[in-house]
VOSELUM-642345 format. One record per residue (C-alpha): residue number from 1; residue in one letter; x, y, z. Coordinates in nm, 4 decimals, always signed. Each point is the difference from the previous one (the first is absolute). Last residue first. Layout:
// residues N
[node NUM 'a' [X Y Z]];
...
This chain:
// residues 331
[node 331 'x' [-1.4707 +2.1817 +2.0406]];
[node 330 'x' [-0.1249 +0.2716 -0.2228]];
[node 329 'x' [-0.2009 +0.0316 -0.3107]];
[node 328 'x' [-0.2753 -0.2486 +0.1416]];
[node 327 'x' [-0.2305 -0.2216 -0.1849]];
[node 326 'x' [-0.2317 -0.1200 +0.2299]];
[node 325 'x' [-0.2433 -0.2921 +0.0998]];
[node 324 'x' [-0.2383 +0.0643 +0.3175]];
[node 323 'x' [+0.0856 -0.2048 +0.2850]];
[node 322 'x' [-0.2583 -0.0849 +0.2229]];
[node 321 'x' [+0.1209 -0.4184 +0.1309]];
[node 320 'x' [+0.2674 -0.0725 -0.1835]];
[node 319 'x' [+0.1550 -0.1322 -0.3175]];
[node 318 'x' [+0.3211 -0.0201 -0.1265]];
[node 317 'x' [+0.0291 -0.0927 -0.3451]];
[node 316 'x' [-0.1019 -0.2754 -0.2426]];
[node 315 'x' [-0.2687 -0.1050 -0.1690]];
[node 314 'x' [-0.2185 +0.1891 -0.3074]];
[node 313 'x' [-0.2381 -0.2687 -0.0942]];
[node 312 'x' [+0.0576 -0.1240 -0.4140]];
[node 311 'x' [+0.2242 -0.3474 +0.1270]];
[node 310 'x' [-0.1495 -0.1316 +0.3311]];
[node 309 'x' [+0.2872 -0.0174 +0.2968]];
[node 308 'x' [-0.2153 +0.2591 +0.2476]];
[node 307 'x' [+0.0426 +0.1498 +0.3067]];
[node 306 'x' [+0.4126 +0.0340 -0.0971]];
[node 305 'x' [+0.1347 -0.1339 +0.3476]];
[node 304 'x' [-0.2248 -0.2564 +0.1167]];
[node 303 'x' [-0.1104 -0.0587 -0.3446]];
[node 302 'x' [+0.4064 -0.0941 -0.0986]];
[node 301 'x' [-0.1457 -0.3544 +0.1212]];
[node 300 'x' [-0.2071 -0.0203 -0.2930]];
[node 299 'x' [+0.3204 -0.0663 -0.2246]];
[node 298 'x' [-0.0078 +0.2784 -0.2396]];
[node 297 'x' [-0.0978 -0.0308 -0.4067]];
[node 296 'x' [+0.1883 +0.2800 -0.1797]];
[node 295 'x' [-0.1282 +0.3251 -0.0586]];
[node 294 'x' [-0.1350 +0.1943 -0.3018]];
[node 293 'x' [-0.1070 +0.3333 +0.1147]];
[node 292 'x' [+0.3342 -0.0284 +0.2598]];
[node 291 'x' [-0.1085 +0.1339 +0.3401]];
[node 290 'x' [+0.2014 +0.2343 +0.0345]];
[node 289 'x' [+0.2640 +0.1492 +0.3397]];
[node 288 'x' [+0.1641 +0.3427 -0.1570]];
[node 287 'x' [+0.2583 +0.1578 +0.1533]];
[node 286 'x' [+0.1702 +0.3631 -0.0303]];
[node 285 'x' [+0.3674 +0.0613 +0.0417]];
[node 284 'x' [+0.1727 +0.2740 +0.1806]];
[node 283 'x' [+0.3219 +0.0051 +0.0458]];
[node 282 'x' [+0.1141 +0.2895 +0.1905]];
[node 281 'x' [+0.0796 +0.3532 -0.2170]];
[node 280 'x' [-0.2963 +0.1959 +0.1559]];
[node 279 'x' [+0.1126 -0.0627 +0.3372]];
[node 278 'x' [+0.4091 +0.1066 -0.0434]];
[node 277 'x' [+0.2265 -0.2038 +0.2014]];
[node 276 'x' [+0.0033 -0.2635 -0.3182]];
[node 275 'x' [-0.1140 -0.3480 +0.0910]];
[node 274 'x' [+0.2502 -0.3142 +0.0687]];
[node 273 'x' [-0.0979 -0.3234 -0.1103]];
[node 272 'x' [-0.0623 -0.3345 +0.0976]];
[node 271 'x' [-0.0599 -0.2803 -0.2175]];
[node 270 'x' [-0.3410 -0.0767 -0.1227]];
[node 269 'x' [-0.1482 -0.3257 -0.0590]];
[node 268 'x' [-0.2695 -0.1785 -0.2715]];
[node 267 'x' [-0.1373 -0.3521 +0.0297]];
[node 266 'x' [-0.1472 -0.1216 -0.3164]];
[node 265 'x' [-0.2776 -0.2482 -0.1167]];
[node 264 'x' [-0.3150 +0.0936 +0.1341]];
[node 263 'x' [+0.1219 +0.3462 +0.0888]];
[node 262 'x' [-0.0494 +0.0857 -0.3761]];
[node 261 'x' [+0.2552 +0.3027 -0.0477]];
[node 260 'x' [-0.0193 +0.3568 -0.1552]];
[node 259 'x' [+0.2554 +0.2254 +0.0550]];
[node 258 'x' [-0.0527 +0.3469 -0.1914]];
[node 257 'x' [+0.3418 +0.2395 -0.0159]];
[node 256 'x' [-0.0869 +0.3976 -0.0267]];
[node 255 'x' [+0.2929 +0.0487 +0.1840]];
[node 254 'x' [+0.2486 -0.2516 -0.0348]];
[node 253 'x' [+0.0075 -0.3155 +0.1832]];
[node 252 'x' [+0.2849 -0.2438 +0.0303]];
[node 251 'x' [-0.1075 -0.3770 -0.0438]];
[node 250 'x' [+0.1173 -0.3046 +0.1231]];
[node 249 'x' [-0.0285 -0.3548 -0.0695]];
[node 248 'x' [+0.0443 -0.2373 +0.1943]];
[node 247 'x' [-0.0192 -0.3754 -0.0876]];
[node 246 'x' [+0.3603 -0.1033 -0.0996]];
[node 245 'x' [+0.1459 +0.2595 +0.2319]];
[node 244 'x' [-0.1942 -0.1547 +0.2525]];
[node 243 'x' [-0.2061 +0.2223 +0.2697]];
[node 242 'x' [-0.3261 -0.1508 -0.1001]];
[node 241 'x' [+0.1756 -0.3687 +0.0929]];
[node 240 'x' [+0.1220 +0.0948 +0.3114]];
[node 239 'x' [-0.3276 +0.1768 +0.1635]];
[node 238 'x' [-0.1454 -0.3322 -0.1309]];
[node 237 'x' [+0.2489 -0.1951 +0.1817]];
[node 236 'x' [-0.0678 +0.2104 +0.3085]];
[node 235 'x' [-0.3488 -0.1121 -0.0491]];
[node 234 'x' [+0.0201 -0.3157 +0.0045]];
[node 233 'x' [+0.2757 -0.0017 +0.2865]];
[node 232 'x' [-0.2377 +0.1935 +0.2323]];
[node 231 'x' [-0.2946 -0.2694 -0.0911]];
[node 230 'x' [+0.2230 -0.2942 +0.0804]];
[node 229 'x' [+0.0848 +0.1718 +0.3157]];
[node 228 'x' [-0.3212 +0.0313 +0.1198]];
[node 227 'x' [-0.1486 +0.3329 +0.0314]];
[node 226 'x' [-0.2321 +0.0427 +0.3326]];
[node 225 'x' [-0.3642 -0.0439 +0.0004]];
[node 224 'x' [-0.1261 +0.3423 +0.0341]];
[node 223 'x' [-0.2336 +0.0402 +0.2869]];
[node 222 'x' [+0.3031 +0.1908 +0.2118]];
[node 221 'x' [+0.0110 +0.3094 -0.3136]];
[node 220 'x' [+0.2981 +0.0999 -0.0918]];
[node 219 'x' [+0.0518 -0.2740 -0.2155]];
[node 218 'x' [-0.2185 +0.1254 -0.2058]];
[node 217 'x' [+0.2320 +0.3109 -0.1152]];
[node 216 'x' [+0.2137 -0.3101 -0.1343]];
[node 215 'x' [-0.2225 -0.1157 -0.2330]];
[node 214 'x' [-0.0614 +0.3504 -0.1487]];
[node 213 'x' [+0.3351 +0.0618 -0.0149]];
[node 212 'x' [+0.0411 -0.2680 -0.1938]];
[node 211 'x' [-0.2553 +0.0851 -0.2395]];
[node 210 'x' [-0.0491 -0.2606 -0.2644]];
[node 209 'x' [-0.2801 -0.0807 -0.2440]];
[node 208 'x' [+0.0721 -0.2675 -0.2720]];
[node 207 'x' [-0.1802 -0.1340 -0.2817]];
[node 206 'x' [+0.0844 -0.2571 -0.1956]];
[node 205 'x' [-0.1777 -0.0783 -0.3466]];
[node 204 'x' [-0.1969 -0.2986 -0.1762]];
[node 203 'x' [-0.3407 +0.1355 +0.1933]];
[node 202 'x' [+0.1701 -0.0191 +0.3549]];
[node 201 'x' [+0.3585 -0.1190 +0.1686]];
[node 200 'x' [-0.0173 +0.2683 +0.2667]];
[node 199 'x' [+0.3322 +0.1213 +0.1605]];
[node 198 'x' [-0.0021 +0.1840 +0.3126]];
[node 197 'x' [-0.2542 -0.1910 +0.2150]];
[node 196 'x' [-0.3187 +0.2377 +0.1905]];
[node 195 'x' [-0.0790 +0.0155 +0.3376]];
[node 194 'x' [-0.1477 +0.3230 +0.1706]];
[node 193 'x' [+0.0465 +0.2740 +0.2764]];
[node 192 'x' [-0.1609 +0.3277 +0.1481]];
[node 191 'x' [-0.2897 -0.2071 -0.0516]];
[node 190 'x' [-0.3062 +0.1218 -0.2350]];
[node 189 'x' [-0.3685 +0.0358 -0.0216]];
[node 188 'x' [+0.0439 +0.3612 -0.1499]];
[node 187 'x' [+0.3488 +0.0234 -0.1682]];
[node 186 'x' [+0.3411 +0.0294 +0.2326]];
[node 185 'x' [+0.2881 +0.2650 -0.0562]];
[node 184 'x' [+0.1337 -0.0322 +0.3587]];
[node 183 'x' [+0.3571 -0.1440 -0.1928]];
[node 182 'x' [-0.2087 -0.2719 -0.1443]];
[node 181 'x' [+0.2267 -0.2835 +0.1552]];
[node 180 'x' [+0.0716 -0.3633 -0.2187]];
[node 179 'x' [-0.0297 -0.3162 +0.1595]];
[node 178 'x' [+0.1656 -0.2727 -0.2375]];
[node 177 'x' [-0.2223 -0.2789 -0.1499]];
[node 176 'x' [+0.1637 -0.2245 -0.2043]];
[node 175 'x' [+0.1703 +0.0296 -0.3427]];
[node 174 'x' [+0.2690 +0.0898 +0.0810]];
[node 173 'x' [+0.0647 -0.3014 +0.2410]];
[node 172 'x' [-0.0167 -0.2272 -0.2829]];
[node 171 'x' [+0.3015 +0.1972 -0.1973]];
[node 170 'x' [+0.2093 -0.0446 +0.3156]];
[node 169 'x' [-0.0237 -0.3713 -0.0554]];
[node 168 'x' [+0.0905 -0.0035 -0.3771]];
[node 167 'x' [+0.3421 +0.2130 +0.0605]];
[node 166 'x' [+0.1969 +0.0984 -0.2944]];
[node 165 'x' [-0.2680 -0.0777 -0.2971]];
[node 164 'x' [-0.2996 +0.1128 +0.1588]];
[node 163 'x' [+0.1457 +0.2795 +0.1930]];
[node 162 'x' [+0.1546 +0.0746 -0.3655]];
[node 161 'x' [-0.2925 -0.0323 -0.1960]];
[node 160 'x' [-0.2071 +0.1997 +0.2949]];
[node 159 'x' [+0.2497 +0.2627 -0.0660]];
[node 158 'x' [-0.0230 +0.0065 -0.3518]];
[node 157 'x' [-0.3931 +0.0184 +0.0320]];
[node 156 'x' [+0.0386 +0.3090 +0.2895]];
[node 155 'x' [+0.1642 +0.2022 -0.2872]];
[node 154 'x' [+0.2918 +0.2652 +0.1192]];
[node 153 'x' [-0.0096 +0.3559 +0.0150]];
[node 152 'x' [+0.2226 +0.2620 +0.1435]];
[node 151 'x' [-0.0930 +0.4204 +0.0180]];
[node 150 'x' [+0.3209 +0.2219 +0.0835]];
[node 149 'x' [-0.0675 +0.1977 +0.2892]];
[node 148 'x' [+0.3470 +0.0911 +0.0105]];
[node 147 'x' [+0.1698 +0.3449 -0.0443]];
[node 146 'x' [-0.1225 +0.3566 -0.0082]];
[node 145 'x' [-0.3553 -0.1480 -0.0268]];
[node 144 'x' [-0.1842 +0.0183 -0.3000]];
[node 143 'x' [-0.2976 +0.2792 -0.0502]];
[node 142 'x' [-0.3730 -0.0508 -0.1828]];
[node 141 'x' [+0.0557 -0.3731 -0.0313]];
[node 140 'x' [-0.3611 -0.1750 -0.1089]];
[node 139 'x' [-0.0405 -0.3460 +0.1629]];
[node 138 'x' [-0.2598 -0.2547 -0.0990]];
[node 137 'x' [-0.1099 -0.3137 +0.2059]];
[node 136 'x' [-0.2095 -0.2834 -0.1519]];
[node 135 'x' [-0.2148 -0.2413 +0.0420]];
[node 134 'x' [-0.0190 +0.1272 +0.4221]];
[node 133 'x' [+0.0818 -0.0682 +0.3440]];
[node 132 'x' [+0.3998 +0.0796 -0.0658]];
[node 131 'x' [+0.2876 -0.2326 -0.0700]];
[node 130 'x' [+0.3162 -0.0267 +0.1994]];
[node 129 'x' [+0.3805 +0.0290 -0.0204]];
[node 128 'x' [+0.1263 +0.1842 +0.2981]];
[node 127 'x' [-0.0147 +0.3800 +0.0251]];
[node 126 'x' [+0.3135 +0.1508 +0.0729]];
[node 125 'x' [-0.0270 +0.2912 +0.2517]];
[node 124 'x' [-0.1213 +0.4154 -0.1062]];
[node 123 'x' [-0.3039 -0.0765 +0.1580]];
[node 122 'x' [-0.4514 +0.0884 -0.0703]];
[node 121 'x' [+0.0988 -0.3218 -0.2674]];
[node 120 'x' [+0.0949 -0.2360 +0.3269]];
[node 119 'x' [-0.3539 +0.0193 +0.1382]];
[node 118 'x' [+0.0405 +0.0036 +0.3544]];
[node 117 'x' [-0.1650 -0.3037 +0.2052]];
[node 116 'x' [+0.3204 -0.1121 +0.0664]];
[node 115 'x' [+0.1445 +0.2785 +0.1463]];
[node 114 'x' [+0.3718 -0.0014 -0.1169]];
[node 113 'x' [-0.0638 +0.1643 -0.3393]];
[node 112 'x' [-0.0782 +0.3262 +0.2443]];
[node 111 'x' [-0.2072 +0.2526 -0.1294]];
[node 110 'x' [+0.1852 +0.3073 -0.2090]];
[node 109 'x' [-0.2752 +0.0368 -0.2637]];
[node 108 'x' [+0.2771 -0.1135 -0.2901]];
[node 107 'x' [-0.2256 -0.0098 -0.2924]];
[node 106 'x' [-0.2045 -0.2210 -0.2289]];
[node 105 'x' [-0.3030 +0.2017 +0.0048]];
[node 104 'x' [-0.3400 -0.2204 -0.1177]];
[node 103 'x' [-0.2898 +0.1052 -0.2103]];
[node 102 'x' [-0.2727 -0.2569 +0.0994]];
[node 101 'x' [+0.0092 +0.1546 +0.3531]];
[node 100 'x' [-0.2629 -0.1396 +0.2362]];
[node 99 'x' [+0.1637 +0.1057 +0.2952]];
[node 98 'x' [+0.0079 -0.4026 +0.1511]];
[node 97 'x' [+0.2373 -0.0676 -0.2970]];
[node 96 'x' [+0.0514 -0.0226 -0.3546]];
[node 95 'x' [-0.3727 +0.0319 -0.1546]];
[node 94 'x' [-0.0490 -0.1109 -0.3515]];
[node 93 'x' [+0.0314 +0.1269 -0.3227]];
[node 92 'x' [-0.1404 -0.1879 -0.2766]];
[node 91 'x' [+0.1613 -0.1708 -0.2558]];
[node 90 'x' [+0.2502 +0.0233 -0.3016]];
[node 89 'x' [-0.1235 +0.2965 -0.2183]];
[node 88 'x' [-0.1081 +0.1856 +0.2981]];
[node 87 'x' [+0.3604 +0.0140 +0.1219]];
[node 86 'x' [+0.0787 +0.2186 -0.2624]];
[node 85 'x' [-0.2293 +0.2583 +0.0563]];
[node 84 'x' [+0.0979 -0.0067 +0.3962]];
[node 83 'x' [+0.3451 +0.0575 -0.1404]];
[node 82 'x' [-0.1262 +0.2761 -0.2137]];
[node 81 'x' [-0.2065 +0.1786 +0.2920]];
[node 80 'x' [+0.3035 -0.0677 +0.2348]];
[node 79 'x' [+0.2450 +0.2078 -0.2730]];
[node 78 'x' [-0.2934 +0.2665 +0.0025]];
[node 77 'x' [-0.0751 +0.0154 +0.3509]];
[node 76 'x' [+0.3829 +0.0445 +0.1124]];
[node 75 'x' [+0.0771 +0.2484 -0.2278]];
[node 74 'x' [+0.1873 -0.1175 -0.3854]];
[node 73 'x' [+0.3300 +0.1608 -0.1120]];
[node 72 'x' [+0.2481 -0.3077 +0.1852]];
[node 71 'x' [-0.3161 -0.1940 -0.0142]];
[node 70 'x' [+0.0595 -0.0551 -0.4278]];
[node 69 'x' [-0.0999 -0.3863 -0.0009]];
[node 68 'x' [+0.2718 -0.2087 -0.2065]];
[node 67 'x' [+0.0709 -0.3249 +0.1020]];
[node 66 'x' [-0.2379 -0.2847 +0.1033]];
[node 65 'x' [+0.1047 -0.3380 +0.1755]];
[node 64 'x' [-0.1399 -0.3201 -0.0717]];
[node 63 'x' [-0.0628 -0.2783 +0.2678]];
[node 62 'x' [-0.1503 -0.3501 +0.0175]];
[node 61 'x' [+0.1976 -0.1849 -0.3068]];
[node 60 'x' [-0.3729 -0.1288 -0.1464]];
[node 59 'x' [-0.3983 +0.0137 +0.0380]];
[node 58 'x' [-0.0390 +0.2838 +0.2623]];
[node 57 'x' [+0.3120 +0.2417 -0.0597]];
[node 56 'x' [+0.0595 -0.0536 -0.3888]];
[node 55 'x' [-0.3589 -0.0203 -0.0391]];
[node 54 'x' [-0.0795 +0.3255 +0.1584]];
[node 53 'x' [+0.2940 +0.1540 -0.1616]];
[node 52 'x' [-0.1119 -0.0953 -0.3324]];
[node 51 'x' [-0.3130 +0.1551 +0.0675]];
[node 50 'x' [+0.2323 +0.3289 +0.1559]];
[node 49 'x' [+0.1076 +0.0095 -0.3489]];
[node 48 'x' [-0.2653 +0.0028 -0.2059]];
[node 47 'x' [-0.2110 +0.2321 +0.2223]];
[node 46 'x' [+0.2455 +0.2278 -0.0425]];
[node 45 'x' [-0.1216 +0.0302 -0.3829]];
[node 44 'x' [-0.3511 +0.0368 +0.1204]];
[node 43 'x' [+0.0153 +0.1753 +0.2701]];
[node 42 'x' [-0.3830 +0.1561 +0.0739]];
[node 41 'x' [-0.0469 +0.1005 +0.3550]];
[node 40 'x' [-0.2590 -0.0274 +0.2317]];
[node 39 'x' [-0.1151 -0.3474 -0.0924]];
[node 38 'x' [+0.3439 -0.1376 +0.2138]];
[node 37 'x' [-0.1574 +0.1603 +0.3142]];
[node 36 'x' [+0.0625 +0.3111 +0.1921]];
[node 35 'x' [-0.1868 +0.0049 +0.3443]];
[node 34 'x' [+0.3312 -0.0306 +0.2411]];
[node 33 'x' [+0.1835 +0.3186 -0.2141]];
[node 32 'x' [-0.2767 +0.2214 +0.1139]];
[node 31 'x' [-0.1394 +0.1606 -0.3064]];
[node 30 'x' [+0.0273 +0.3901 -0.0118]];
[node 29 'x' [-0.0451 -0.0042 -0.3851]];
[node 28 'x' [+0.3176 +0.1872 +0.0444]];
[node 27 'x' [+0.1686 -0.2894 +0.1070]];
[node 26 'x' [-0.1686 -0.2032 -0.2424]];
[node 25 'x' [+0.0465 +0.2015 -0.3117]];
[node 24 'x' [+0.3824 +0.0242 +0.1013]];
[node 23 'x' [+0.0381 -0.4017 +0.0629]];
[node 22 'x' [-0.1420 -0.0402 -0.3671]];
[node 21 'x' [+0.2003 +0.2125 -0.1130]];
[node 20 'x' [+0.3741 -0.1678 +0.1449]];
[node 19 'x' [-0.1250 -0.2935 -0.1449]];
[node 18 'x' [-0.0662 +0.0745 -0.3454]];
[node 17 'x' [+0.3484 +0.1990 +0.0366]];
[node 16 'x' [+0.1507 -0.2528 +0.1912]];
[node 15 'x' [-0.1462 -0.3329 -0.3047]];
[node 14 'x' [+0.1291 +0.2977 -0.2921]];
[node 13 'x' [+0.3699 +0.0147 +0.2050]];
[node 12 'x' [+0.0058 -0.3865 +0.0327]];
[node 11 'x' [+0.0264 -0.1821 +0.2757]];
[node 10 'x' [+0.3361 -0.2277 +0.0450]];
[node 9 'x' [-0.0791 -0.3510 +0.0989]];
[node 8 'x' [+0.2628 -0.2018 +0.1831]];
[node 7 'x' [-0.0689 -0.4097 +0.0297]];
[node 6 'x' [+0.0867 -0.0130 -0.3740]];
[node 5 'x' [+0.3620 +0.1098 +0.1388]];
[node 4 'x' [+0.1594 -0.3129 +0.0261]];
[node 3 'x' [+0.3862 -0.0802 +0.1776]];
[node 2 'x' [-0.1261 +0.0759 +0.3047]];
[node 1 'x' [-0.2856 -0.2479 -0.0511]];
């Protein structure tokens, strides 16, 4: 893959400047970024693309990356307004935590990474290979970091190969039930905890879903049945694996950079980084969590954590009790 580039995508100057008015007209429209829909803007010939990304994402390597947004001379609502535009084509925004916000802020907040129930992407520290509680996760760079924060990848399949391969046993316990913490984010009719396996061998495809620190942020808790030791080395062999130099991949992101990956079937990381001194110069990426139009077929124990598995219903997301969805321009 390092050695490819049909995983890179460069937009077009005719698909930004389609793109680019059809953000304007909203904007001053006054529509709230959270109501816009696909149907509100005609994109034909970007359409084409971000189809092809769809499919690329969904149906076959798991990730793409897009090049080539102007946000160095676009505000804040107009570069979210086209990434939210964007987004539409692939799935539906859903909520990203117990706020409701559908547009996430990647940025250093300044909580602790040591608190377990912190959520590492409000720090500056390495985030550990993981997938999120959606199809797919998006991420539009609006400012790097003055060093680090590179983004790694690595697909969940090859590492199941190699678990598979490497150490049969230890492939068995992955795929049975580990307690996993909701960080206080916890749906109507809900535990603060629940079980679910890593790797899913489902519909003629695996599926993982793996949050270590998730795990481990249940162990906290007395009622949790402690780790065993078979489970720790499991998962230390995935943390090995994704962080292979025959597995890894890594990506530096330039402004105006669009990440999309299928969380079914890769883990992404981040290393950490150092920010500028200056507050309006700190990166600053915003998230997307979809639900894929066209998803693929989920175990039903990913229900516990998604509300729904069935392909066409918008699943996914955090979601508790009197939130109202948002689309935020800050953090």
């Amino acid at each position: 893959m390092a050695r490819q580039s049909d995983w890179l995508h460069q937009i077009q100057p005719a698909q930004i400047d389609a793109l680019e008015a059809a953000a304007t007209r909203l904007l001053r429209d006054g529509r709230d970024i959270a109501s816009v829909t696909r149907s509100d803007a005609e994109l034909p010939d970007l359409d084409l693309l971000l189809g092809r990304v769809a499919r690329e994402v969904v149906s076959g390597r798991g990730f793409v990356l897009l090049r080539g947004l102007p946000v160095d001379r676009w505000d804040r609502a107009t570069a979210a307004m086209a990434y939210w535009l964007i987004g539409t084509r692939l799935g539906i925004a859903v909520p990203q935590n117990a706020a409701g916000h559908l547009l996430g802020h990647v940025r250093d907040l300044g909580n602790d990474p040591a608190d377990p129930m912190t959520r590492i992407y409000t720090t500056n520290a390495r985030q550990e290979f993981h997938t999120d509680s959606c199809d797919i996760v998006g991420l539009l760079c609006l400012y790097p970091s003055k060093s680090g924060g590179a983004s790694a990848i690595a697909s969940s399949t090859t590492i199941w190969n190699e678990i598979l391969s490497r150490r049969p046993e230890l492939a068995s316990v992955l795929t049975e039930p580990f307690t996993v913490d909701r960080k206080g984010e916890v749906p109507p009719g809900k535990q603060a905890t629940y079980e679910l396996p890593i790797f899913h061998d489902h519909a003629g495809a695996i599926t993982g879903i793996y949050a270590r620190a998730f795990i481990e942020a249940a162990q906290t808790r007395p009622e949790t049945p402690r780790l065993t030791a078979q489970q720790i080395e499991a998962m230390d062999l995935v943390d090995h694996l994704a962080q292979d130099d025959a597995i890894r991949l890594d990506m530096d992101f330039q402004p105006g950079d669009i990440q999309f990956l299928h969380n079914h079937q890769i883990l992404h990381a981040r290393t950490p980084y150092e920010d500028w001194p200056e507050p309006e110069r700190k990166r600053h990426l915003l998230r997307l969590w979809l639900s894929a139009h066209e998803g693929r077929d989920l175990p039903s124990g990913f229900a516990e954590r998604y509300g729904t598995v069935e392909t066409g219903k918008v699943r996914g997301g955090i979601r508790v009790q009197g939130i109202t969805p948002s689309a935020l321009l800050e953090p």
